[in-house]
Steps between C-alpha positions, in 0.01 A plus 500: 500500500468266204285340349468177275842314521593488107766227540321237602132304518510345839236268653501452858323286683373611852429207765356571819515252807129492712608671781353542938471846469548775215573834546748735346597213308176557268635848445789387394358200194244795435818770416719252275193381304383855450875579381587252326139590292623856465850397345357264295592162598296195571487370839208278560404412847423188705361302806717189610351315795491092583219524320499696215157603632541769749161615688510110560853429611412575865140446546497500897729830532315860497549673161696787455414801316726747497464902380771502259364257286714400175471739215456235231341162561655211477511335154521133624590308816781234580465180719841413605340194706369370141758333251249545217500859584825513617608386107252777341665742714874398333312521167393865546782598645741443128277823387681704712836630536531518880316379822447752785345355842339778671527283798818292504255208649180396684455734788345219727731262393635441851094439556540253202751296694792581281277382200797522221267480202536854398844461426413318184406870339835586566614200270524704165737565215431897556651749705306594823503758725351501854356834711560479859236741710603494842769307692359279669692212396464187738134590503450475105775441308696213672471308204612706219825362590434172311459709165721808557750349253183538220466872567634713250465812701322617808331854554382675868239688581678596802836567603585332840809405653322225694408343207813288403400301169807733334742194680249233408392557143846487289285707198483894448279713747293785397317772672087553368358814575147451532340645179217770562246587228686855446233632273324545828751678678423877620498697802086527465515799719094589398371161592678496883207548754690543900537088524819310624474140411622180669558267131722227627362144522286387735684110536760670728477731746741748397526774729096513513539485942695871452273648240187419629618600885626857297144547290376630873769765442358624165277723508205603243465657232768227396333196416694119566400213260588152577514317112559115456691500161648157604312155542178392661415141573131359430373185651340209263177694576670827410523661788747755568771350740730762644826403667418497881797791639367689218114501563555515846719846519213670276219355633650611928626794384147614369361372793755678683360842350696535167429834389250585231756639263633153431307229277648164455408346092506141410664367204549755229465402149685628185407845415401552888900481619563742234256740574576467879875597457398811257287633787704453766746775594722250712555136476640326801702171517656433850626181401860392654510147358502639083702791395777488726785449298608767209349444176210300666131728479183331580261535281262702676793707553564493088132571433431805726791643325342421145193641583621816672461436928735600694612205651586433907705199558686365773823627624602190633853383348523865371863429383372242305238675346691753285277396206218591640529784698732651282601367098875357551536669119394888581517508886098636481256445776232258364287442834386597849629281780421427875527279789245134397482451862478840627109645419561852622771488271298367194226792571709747552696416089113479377401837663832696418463346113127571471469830690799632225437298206612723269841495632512119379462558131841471429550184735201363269616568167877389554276179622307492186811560294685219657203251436494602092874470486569183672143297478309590168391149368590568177855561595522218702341266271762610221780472756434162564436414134872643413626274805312201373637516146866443642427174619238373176669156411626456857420217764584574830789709671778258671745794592574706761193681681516866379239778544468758204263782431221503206661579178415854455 
């Protein structure tokens, strides 16, 4: 790894679209700022809304606070909707040498009506780069397709093959691993106390049915902790609102008899998710939506390996998930797998794994290894830096769609 790039001062300026509901996303703003800190460039972060002002932008609509809060708080906000503020924001942005929207555009904006008013930030004499998070396209992103032609290049958090913007943004593609804080990283074999956690939001319902249904099947002394790390929603009154499929599984299943080795937390705070992973032998994420395509790792997936758990997923799409269960590069196991739908079959991989822990070091550390080669911040952040610099006095991309790896 390297440290402060020698060649060149850049300023970056970060720009982050209010957005329905925040989850590994936060992880991901929280990892480039803390990189880009450690290799010594400035990249100052802010808010755009309609407003400029945004606890206010939505004043009937439940907040959201969500667990992985940003690492650095915002140093200003931008409201797109306001021309006064609309013209201070193409002031600031001649400080900078490049543009990078975290979120390529509103989130709600379908919600907005098609409100094209945040396509004025795009109007800029700098290059600009976009991060895509998932691939859900018609639901977010329709309109990027009116500014495509500004963006210099584009970088995924995810590799899909449902995700077609490749044909429709003629502009280079780049794959972002999700930078981890890999100071932190260790197999923290002292602090791990018998637990198996559940760490994957609580907005979807991703393979919860199975694992509850297969926490029957687990017998004590092993202990089964249900963490929110993702979002919760809280009323005007702030009161907790939980999604209804969600609250309702939990709250019949403990009714149902839910054994007393299993304890269900609310919304984790930072510090709290960390010190849940270290003391958690296994980390389970069931989830068949994320993940299934090589390269693409969840981040709970990416976290229980920085932090030492030996991670279950979901053999669903197993040929797809070379990257997970095994690193494409060295052909090492990285994870457990079983069955999402099958709850004998999730007991039985918890049992066999925690009944003959020991056996799993090596599954653990090639996990750990493959986190602090491929997702330390600091790497990341000076990856994209070096990628960044090829395009300084550029303005868009009007060639042929290509896809091309981080310069090393």
């Amino acid at each position: 790894m390297q440290g402060a790039l020698s060649g060149y001062n850049m300023k970056l300026l970060l720009v982050f679209f209010d957005i329905i509901e925040p989850g590994g996303i936060n992880r991901v703003i929280g990892g480039l700022q803390d990189g880009f800190r450690k290799v010594g460039v400035q990249a100052d972060y802010y808010h755009a809304s309609r407003t400029g002002n945004l606890r206010c932008v939505y004043p009937d609509r439940p907040a959201v606070i969500s667990s992985r809060i940003f690492r650095m708080p915002a140093m200003g906000q931008i409201g797109y909707d306001k021309p006064d503020k609309v013209k201070e924001y193409k002031k600031l942005v001649k400080k900078y040498d490049a543009v990078i929207f975290i979120l390529p555009c509103p989130h709600d904006n379908r919600q907005q009506q098609g409100n094209r008013s945040w396509q004025e930030l795009y109007d800029i004499d700098k290059p600009i780069f976009v991060i895509f998070h998932d691939n859900l396209w018609d639901r977010y992103y329709e309109w990027m397709k009116e500014v495509h032609d500004k963006v210099t290049a584009s970088l995924y958090t995810i590799k899909n093959a449902r995700f077609d913007s490749l044909s429709r943004f003629p502009c280079d593609h780049y794959f972002l691993p999700v930078p981890l804080p890999i100071e932190e990283a260790g197999l923290y074999d002292k602090e791990k106390r018998g637990r198996v956690g559940w760490f994957p939001q609580w907005k979807a319902n991703k393979g919860v049915k199975g694992f509850l249904a297969a926490c029957h099947l687990i017998p004590p002394p092993t202990r089964v902790k249900l963490y929110n790390i993702g979002i919760v929603y809280y009323s005007i009154r702030h009161e907790p609102i939980w999604q209804e499929n969600v609250s309702f599984d939990y709250t019949t299943y403990k009714k149902a008899g839910g054994p007393k080795n299993v304890k269900f937390y609310g919304l984790l705070i930072p510090g709290q998710i960390e010190r849940a992973y270290k003391r958690c032998n296994m980390a389970v994420d069931l989830s068949g939506a994320e993940g299934p395509f090589a390269g693409q790792i969840t981040c709970t997936m990416l976290e229980s390996m920085l932090y030492g758990s030996l991670l279950l997923t979901s053999d669903t799409m197993m040929h797809h998930r070379a990257s997970i269960i095994a690193s494409d590069a060295t052909g090492k196991q990285l994870a457990v797998s079983a069955n999402p739908r099958d709850p004998q079959a999730i007991a039985d991989a918890v049992n066999e794994a925690m009944a003959n822990y020991g056996d799993y070091s090596g599954v653990r550390r090639d996990a750990l290894d493959y986190v602090v080669a491929n997702n330390a911040d600091i790497e990341v952040a000076r990856r994209v830096v070096k990628m960044i610099e090829k395009y300084i006095g550029k303005t868009g991309q009007h060639e042929k769609a290509k896809f091309k790896k981080l310069p090393v």
